[in-house]
Backbone as JSON Lines, residues from 0, in Angstrom:
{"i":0,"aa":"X","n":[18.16,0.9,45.72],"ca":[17.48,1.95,44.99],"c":[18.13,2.16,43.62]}
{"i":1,"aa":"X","n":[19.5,1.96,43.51],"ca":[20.31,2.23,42.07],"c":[19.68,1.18,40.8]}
{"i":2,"aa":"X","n":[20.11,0.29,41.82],"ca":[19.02,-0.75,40.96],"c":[18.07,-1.14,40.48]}
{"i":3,"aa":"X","n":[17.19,-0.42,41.16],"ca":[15.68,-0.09,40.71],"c":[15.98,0.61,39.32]}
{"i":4,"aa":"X","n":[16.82,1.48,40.01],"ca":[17.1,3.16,38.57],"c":[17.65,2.25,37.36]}
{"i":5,"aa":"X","n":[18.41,1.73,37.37],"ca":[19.28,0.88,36.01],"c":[18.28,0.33,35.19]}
{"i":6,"aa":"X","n":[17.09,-0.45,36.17],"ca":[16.19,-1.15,35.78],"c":[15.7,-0.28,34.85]}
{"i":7,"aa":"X","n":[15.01,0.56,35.39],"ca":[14.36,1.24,34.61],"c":[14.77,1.84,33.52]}
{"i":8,"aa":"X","n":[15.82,2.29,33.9],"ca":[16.19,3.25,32.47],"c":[16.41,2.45,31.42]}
{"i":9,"aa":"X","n":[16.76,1.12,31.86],"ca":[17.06,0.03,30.63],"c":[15.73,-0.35,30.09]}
{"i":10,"aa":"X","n":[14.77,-0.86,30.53],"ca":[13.62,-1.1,29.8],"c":[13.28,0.27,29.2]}
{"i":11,"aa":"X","n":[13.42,1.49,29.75],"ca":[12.95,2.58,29.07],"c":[13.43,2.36,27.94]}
{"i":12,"aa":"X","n":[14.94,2.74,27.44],"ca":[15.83,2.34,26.72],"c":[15.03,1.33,25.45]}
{"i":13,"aa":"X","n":[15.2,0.0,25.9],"ca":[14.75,-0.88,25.06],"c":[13.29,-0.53,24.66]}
{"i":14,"aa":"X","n":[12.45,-0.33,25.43],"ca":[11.23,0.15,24.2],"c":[11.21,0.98,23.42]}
{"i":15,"aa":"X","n":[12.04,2.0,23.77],"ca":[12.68,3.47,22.57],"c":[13.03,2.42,20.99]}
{"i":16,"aa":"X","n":[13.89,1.54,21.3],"ca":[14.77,0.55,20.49],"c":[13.76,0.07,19.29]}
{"i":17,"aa":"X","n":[12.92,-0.68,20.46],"ca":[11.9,-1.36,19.74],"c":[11.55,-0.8,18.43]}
{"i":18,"aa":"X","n":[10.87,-1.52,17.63],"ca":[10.55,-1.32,16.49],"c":[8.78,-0.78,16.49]}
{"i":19,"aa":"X","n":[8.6,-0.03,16.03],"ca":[7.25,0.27,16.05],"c":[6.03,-0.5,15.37]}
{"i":20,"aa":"X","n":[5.13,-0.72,15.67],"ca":[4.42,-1.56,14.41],"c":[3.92,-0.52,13.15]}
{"i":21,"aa":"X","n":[4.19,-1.11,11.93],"ca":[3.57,-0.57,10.81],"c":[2.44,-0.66,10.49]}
{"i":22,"aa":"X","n":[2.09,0.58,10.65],"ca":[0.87,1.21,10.16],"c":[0.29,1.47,8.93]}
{"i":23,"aa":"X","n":[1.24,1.27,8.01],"ca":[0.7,1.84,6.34],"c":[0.18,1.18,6.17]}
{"i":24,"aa":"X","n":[-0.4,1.01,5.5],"ca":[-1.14,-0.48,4.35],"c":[-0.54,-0.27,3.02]}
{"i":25,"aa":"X","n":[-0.35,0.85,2.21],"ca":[0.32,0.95,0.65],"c":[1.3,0.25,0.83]}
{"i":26,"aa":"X","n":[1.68,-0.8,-0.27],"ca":[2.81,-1.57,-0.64],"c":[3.3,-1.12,-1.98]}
{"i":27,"aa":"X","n":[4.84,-0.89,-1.74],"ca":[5.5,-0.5,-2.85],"c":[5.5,-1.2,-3.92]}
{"i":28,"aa":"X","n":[5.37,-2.8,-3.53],"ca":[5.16,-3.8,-4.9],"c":[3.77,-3.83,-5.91]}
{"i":29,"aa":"X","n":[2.4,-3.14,-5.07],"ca":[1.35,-2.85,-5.53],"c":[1.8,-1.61,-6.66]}
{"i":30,"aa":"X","n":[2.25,-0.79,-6.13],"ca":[2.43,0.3,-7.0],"c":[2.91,-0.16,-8.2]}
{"i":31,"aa":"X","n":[4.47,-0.66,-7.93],"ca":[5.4,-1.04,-9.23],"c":[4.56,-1.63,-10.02]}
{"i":32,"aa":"X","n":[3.86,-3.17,-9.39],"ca":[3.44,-3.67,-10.67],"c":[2.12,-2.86,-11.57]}
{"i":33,"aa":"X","n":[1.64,-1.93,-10.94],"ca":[0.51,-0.84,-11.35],"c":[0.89,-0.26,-12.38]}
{"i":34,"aa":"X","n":[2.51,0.61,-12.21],"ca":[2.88,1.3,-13.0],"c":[3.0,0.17,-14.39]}
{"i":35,"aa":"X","n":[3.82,-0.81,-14.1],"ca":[4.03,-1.57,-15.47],"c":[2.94,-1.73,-16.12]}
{"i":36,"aa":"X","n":[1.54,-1.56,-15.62],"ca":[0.47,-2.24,-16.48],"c":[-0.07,-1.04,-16.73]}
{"i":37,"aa":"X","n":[-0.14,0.25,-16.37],"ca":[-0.85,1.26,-16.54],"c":[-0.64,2.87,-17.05]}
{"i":38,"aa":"X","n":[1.31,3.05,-16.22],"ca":[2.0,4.29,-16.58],"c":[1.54,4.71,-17.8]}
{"i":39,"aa":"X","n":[1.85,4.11,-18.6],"ca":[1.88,4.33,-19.84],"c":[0.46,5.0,-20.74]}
{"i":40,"aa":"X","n":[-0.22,4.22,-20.08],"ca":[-2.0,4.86,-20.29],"c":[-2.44,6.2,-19.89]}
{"i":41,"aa":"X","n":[-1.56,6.27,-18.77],"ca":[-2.34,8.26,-17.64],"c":[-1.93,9.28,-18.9]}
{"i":42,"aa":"X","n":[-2.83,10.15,-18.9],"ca":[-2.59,10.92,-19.84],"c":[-1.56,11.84,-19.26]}
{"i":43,"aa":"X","n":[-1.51,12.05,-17.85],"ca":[-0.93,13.05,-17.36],"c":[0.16,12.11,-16.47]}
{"i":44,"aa":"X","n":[1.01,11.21,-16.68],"ca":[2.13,10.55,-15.93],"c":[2.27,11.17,-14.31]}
{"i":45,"aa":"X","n":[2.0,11.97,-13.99],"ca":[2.48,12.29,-13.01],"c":[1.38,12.21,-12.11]}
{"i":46,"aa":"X","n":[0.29,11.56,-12.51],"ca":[-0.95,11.21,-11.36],"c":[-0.37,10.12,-10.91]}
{"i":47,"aa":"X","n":[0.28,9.19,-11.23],"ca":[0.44,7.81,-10.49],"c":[0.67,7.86,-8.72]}
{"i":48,"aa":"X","n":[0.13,7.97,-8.03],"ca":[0.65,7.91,-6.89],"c":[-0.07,6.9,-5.59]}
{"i":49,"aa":"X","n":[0.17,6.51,-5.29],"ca":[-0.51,6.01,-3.86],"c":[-2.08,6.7,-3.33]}
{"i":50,"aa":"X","n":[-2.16,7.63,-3.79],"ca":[-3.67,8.45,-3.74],"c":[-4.94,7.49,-4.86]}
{"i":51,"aa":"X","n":[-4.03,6.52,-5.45],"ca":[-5.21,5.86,-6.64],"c":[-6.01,4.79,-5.57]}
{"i":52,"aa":"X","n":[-4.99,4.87,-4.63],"ca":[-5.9,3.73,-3.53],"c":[-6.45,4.51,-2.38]}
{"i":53,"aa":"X","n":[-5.64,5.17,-2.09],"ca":[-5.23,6.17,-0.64],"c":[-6.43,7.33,-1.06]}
{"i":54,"aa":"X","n":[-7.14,7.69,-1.25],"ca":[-7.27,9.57,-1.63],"c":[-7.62,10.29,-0.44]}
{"i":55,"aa":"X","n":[-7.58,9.39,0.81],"ca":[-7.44,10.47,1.81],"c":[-5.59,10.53,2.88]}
{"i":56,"aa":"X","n":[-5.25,11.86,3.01],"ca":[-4.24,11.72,3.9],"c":[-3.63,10.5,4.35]}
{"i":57,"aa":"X","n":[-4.51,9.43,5.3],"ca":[-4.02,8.79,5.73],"c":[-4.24,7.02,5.23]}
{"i":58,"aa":"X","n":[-3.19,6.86,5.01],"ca":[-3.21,5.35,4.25],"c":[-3.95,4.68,4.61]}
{"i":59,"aa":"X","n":[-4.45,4.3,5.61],"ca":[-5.11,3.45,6.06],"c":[-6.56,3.57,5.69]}
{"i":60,"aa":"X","n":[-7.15,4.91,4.73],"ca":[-8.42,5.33,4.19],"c":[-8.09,4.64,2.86]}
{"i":61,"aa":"X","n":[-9.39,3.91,2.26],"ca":[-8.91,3.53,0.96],"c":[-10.07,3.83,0.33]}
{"i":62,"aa":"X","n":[-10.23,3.64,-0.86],"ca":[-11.62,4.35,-1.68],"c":[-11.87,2.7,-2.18]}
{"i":63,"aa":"X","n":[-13.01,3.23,-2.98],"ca":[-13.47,1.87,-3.58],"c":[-12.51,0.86,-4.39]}
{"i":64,"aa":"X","n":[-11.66,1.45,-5.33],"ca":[-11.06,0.73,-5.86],"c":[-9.77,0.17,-5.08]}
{"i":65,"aa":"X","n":[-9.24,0.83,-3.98],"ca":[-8.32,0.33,-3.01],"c":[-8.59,-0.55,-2.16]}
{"i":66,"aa":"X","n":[-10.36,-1.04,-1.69],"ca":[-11.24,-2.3,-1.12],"c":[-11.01,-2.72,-1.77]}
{"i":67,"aa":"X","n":[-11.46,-3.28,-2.99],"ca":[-11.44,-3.98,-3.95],"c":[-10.52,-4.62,-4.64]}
{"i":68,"aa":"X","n":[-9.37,-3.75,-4.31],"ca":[-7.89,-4.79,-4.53],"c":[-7.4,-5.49,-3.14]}
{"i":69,"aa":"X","n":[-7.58,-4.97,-2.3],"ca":[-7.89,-6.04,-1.28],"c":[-8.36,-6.92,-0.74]}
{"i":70,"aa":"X","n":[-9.57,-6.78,-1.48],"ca":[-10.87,-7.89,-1.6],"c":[-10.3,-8.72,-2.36]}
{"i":71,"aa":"X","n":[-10.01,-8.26,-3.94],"ca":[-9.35,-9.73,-4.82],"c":[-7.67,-10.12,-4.22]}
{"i":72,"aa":"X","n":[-7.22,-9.57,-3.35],"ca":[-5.38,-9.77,-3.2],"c":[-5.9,-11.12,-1.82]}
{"i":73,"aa":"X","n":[-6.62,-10.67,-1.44],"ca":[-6.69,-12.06,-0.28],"c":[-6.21,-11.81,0.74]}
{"i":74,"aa":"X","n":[-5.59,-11.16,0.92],"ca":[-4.05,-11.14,2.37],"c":[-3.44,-9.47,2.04]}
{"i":75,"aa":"X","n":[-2.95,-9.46,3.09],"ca":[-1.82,-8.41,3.33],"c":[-0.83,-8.7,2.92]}
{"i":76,"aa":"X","n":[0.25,-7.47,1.97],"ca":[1.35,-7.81,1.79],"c":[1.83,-8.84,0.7]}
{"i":77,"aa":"X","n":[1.32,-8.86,-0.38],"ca":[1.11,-10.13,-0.96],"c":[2.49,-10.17,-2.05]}
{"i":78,"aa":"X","n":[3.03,-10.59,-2.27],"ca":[4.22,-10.45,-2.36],"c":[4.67,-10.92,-4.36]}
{"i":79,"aa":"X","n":[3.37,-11.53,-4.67],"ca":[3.6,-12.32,-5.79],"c":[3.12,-11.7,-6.83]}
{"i":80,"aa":"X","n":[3.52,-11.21,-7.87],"ca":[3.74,-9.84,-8.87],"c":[2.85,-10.61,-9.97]}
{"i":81,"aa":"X","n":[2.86,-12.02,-9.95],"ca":[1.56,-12.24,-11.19],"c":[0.03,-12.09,-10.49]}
{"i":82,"aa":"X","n":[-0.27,-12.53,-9.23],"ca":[-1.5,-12.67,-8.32],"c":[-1.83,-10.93,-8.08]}
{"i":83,"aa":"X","n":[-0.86,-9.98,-8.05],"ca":[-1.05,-8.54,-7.71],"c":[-1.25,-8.5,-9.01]}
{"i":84,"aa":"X","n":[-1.47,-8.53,-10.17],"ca":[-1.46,-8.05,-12.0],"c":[-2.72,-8.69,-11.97]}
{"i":85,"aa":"X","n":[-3.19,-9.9,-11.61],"ca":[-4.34,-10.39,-11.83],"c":[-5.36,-9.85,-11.59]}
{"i":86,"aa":"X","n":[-5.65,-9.76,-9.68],"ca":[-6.1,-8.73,-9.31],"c":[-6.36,-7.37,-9.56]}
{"i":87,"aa":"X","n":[-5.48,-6.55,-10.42],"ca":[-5.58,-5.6,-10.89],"c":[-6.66,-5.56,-12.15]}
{"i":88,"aa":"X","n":[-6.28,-6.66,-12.72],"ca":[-6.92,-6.49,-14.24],"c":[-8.21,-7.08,-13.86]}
{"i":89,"aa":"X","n":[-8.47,-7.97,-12.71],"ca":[-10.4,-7.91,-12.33],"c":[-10.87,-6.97,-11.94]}
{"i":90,"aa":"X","n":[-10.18,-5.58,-11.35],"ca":[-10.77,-4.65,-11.03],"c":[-10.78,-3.46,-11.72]}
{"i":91,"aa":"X","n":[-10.54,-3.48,-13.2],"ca":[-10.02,-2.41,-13.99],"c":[-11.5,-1.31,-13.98]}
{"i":92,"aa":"X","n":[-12.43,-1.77,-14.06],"ca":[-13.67,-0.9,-14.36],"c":[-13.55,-0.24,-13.12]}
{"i":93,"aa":"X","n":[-13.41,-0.63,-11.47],"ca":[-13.03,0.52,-10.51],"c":[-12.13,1.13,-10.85]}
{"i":94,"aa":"X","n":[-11.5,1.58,-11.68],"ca":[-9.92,2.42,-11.28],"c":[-10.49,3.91,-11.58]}
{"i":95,"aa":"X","n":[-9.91,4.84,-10.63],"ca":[-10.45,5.78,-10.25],"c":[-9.49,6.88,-11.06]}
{"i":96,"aa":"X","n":[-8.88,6.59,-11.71],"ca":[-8.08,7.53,-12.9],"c":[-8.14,7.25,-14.5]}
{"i":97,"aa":"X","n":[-8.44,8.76,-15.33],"ca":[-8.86,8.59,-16.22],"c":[-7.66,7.66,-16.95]}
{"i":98,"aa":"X","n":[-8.33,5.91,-17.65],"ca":[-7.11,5.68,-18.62],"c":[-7.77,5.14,-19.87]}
{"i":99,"aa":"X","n":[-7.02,5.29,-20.92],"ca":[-7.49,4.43,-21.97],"c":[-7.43,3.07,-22.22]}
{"i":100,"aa":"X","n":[-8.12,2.25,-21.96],"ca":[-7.93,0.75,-21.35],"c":[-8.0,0.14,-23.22]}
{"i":101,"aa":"X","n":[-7.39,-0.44,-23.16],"ca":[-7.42,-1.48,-24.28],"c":[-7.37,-2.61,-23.82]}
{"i":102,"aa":"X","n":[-8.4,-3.32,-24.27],"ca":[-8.56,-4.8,-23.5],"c":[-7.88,-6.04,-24.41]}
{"i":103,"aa":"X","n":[-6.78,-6.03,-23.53],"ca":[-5.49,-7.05,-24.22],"c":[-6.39,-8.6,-23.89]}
């Protein structure tokens, strides 16, 4: 019977351990390279946030222009800072915050 108990408490144990799966979808590298191409444009700096994709509570809600960079990024997680800039700049007419775009 002890042994049963050890059992258990150890697998209990180890799934506590476990790592949870991630749930977000916002990537911090989406942002950064956002800010480099755009900070500078918000009239009001302090809109930049994860809500330009996100605008509901939960991350996993995205608005049009947050499909749409997913639509052009291809994949999850995409890791490559010229392919995330690219993507960005095909979807500039969605962006859902007022900016003054100058078309470089």
């Amino acid at each position: 019977m002890s042994r049963r108990i050890c059992v258990f408490v150890a697998v209990i144990s180890l799934s506590l351990l476990a790592p949870a799966p991630d749930s977000v979808s916002a990537r911090p590298l989406y942002k950064s390279v956002w800010d480099e191409m755009y900070r500078e444009r918000l009239p009001d700096r302090t809109k930049a946030t994860c809500s330009i994709c996100h605008p509901a509570k939960s991350k996993e809600d995205k608005n049009e222009y947050g499909k749409a960079l997913a639509k052009e990024l291809g994949g999850k997680n995409v890791k490559d800072r010229e392919r995330i800039r690219e993507a960005l700049k095909k979807i500039e007419d969605l962006m859902p915050v007022p900016l003054k775009l100058d078309k470089r």
